[in-house]
MIROTOR-226671 format. One record per atom (N, C-alpha, C): residue in one letter; atom name; z negated, x negated, y negated. Coordinates in steps of 0.2 Angstrom, whole numbers, padded with zeros to 4 digits. Last residue first. Example, Ala and Ser with C-alpha at 12.3 -4.5 7.8 and 13.67 -1.06 7.14 Angstrom:
<pts>
+----+----+-------+-------+-------+
! aa ! at !    c3 !    c1 !    c2 !
+----+----+-------+-------+-------+
!  S !  N ! -0035 ! -0064 !  0011 !
!  S ! CA ! -0036 ! -0068 !  0005 !
!  S !  C ! -0039 ! -0064 !  0000 !
!  A !  N ! -0039 ! -0066 !  0028 !
!  A ! CA ! -0039 ! -0062 !  0022 !
!  A !  C ! -0039 ! -0066 !  0016 !
+----+----+-------+-------+-------+
</pts>
This chain:
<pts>
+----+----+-------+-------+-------+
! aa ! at !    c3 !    c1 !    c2 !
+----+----+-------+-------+-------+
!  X !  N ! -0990 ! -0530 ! -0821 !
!  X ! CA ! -0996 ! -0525 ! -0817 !
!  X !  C ! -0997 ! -0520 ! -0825 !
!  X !  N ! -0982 ! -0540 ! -0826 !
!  X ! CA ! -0982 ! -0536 ! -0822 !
!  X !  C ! -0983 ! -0529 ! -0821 !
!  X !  N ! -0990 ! -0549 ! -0825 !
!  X ! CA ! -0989 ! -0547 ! -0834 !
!  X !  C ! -0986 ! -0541 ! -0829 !
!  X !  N ! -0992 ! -0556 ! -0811 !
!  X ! CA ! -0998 ! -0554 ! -0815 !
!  X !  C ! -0996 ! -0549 ! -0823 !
!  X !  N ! -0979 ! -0560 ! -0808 !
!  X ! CA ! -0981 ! -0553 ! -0804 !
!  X !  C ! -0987 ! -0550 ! -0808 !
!  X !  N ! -0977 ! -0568 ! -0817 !
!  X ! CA ! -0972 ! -0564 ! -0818 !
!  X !  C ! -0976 ! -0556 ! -0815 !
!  X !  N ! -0985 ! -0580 ! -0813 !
!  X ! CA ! -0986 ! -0575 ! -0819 !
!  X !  C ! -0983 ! -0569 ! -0818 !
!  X !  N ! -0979 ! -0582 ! -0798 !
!  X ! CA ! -0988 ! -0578 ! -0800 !
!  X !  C ! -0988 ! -0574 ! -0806 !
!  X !  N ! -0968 ! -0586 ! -0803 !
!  X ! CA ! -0966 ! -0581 ! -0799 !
!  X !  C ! -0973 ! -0577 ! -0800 !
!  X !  N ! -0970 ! -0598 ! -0812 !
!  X ! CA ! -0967 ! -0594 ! -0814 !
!  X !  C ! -0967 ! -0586 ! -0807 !
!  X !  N ! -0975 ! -0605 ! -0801 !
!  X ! CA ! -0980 ! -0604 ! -0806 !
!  X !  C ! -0977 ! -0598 ! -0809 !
!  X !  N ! -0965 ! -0607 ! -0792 !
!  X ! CA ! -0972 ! -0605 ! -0790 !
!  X !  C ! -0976 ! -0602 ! -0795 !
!  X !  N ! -0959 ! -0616 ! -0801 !
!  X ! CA ! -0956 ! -0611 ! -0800 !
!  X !  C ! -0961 ! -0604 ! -0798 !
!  X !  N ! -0968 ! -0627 ! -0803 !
!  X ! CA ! -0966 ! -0623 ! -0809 !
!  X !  C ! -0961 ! -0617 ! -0805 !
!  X !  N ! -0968 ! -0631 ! -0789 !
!  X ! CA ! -0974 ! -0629 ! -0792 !
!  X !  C ! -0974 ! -0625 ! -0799 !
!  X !  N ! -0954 ! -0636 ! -0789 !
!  X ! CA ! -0956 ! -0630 ! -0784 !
!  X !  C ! -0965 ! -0628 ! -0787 !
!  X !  N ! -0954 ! -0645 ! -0798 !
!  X ! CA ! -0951 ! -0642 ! -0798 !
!  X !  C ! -0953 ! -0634 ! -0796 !
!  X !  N ! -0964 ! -0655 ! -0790 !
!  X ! CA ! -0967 ! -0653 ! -0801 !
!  X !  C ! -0961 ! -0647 ! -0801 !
!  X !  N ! -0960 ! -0658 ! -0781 !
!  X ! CA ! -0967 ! -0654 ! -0779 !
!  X !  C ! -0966 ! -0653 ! -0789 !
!  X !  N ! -0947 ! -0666 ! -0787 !
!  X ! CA ! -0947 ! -0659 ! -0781 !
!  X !  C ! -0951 ! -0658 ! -0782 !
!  X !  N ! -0955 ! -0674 ! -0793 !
!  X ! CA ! -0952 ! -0670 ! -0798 !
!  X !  C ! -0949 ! -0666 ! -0795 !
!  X !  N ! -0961 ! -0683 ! -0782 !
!  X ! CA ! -0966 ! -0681 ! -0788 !
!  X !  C ! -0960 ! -0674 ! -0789 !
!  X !  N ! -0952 ! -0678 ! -0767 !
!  X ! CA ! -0951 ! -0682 ! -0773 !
!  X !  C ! -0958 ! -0680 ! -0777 !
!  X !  N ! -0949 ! -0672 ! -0757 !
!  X ! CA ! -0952 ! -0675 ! -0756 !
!  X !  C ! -0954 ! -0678 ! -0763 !
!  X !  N ! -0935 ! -0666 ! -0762 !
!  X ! CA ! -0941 ! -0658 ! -0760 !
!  X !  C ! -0949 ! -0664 ! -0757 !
!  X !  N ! -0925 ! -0672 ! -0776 !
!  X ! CA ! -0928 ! -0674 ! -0769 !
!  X !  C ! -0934 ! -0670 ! -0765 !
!  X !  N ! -0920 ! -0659 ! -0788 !
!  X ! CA ! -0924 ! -0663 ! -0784 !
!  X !  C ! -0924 ! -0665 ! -0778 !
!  X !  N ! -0917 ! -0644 ! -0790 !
!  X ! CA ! -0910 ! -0650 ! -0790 !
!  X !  C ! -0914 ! -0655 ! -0787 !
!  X !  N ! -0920 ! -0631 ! -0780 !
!  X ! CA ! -0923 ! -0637 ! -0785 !
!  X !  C ! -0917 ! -0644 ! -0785 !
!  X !  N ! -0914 ! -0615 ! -0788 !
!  X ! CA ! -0914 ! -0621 ! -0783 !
!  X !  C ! -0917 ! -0627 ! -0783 !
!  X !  N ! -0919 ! -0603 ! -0793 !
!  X ! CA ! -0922 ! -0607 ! -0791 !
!  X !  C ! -0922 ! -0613 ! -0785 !
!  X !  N ! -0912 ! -0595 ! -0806 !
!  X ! CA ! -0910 ! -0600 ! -0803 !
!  X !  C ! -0915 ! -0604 ! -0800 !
!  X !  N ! -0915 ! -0584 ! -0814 !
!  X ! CA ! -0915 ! -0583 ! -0807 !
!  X !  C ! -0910 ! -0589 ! -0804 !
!  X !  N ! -0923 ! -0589 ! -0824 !
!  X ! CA ! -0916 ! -0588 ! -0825 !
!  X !  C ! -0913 ! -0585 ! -0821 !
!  X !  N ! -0934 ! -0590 ! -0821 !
!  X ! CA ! -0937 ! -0585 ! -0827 !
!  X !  C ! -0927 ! -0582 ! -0828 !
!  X !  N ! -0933 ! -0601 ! -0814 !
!  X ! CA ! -0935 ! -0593 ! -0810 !
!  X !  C ! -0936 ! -0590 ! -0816 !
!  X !  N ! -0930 ! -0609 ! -0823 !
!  X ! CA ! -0926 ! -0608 ! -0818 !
!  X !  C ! -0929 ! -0601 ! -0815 !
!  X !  N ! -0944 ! -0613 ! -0831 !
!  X ! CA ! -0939 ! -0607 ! -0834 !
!  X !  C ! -0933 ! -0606 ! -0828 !
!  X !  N ! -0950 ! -0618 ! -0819 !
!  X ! CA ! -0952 ! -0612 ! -0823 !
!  X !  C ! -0947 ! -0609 ! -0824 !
!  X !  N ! -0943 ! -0629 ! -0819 !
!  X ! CA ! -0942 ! -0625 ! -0813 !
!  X !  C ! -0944 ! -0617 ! -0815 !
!  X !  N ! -0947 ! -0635 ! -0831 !
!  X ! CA ! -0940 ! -0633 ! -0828 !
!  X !  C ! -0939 ! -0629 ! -0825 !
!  X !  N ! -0959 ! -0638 ! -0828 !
!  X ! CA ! -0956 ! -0632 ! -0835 !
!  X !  C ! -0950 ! -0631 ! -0836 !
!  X !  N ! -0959 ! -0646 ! -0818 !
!  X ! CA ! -0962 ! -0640 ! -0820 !
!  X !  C ! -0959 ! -0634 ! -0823 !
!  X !  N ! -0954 ! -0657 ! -0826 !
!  X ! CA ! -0946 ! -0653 ! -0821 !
!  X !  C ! -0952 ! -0647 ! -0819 !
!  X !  N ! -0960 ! -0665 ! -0834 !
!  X ! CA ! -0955 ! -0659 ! -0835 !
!  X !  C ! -0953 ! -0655 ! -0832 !
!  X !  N ! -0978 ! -0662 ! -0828 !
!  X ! CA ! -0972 ! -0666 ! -0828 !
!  X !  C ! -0966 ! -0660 ! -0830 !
!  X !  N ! -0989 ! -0653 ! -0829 !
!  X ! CA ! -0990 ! -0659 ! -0835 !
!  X !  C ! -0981 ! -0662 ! -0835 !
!  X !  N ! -0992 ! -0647 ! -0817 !
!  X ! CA ! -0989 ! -0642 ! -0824 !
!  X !  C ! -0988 ! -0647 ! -0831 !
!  X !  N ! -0997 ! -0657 ! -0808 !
!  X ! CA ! -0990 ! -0655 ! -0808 !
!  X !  C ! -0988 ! -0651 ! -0816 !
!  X !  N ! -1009 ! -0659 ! -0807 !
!  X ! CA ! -1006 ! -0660 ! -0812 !
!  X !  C ! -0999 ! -0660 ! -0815 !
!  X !  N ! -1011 ! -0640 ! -0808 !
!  X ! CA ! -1012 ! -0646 ! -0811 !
!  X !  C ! -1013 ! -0652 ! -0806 !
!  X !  N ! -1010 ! -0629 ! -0804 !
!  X ! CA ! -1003 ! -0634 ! -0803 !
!  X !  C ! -1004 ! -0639 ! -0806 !
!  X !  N ! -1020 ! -0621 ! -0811 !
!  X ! CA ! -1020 ! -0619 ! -0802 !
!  X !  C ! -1017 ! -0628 ! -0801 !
!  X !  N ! -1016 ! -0622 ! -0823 !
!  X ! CA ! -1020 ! -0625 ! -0823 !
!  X !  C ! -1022 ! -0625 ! -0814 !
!  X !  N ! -1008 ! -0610 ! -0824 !
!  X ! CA ! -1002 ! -0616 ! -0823 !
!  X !  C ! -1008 ! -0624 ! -0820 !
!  X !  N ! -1015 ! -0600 ! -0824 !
!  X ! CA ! -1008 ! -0600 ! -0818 !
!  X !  C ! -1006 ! -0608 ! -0817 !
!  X !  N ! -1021 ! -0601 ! -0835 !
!  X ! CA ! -1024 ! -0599 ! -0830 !
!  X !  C ! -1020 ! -0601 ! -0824 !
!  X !  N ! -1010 ! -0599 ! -0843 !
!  X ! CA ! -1013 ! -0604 ! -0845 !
!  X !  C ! -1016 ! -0607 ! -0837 !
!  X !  N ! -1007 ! -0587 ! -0843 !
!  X ! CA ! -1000 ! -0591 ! -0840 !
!  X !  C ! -1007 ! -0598 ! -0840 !
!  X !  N ! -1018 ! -0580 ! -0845 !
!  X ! CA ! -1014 ! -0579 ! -0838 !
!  X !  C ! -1012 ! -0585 ! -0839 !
!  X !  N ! -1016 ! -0581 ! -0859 !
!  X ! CA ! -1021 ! -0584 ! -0856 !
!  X !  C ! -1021 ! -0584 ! -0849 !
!  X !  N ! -1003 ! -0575 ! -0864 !
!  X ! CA ! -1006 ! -0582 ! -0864 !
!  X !  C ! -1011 ! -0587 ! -0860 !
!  X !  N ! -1008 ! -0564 ! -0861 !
!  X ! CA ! -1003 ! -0566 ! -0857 !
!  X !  C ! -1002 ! -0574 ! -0856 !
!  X !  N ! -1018 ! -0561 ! -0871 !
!  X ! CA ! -1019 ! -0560 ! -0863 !
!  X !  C ! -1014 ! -0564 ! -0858 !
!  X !  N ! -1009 ! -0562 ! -0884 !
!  X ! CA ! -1014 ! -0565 ! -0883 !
!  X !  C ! -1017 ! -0567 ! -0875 !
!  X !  N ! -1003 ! -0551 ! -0880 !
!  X ! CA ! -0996 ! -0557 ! -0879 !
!  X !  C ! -1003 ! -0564 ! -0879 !
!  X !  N ! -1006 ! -0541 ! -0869 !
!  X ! CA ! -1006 ! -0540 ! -0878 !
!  X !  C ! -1004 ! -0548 ! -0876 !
!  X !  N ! -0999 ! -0529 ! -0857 !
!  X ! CA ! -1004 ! -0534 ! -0860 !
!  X !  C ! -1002 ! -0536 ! -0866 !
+----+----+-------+-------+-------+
</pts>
């Protein structure tokens, strides 16, 4: 896919996880799975556990979509 497309997938991905995709520890957990670290250092009951585990989740969709 063209870097343009992939853009718009991840866009597509992340608006699923809204509002979660707006806190940092999303774009943490993101890059975490982009690192193959997907522990969440977080509380798993916490805003910043579900913003974690929802940037990870988000990171694992794209990955499988750019993928293809």
């Amino acid at each position: 896919m063209s870097k343009m497309t992939d853009r718009l997938v991840l866009d597509f991905i992340k608006r699923q996880y809204h509002p979660y995709d707006t806190h940092g520890e999303f774009t943490r957990g993101f890059a975490a799975f982009q690192d193959g670290n997907c522990r969440n250092p977080n509380e798993a009951d916490s805003v910043p556990g579900r913003a974690w585990d929802c940037g990870v989740a988000a990171a694992m969709r794209y990955s499988k979509a750019v993928a293809a």
